[in-house]
N, C-alpha and C positions, 0 to 999 in steps of 0.2 A: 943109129947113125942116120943123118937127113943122105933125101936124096942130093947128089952131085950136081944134078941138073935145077933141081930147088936154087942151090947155093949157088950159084953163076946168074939163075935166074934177080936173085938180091942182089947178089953184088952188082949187076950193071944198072939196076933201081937204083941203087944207091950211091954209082955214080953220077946217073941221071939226075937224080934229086940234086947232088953237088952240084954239076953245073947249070941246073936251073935254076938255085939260089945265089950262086957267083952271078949270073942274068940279073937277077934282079937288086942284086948290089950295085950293080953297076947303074941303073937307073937312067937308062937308055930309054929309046922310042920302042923297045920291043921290050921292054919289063913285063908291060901285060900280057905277051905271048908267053915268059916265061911263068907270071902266074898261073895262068890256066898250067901251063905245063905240069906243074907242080903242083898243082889239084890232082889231076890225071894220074900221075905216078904215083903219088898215096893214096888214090882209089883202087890203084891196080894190086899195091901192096899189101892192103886190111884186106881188097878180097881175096889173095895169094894165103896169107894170114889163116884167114876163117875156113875157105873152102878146101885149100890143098895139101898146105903144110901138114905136118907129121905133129900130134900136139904135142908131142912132151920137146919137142924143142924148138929155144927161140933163138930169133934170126933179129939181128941187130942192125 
């Protein structure tokens, strides 16, 4: 069973990600803030991924 804290820790990644890609839909003067953002947050994710996570299970 993953940790509880892992899993809060995704799901608000995974919010993040959401409304950083709604940013960049929207195709404003701050797209490119939400680019880099959305760099940021799947850097933080692969290294959550690789370092932390429990391997035998994935986080979607």
């Amino acid at each position: 069973m993953p940790n509880e804290f892992s899993v809060e820790i995704h799901n608000y990644l995974t919010q993040k990600i959401a409304e950083a890609e709604e940013g960049i839909a929207r195709k404003d003067e701050r797209s490119c803030f939400f680019r880099g953002q959305l760099e940021e947050l799947y850097w933080i994710r692969t290294y959550l991924k690789k370092n932390v996570d429990l391997k035998n299970f994935i986080y979607y």
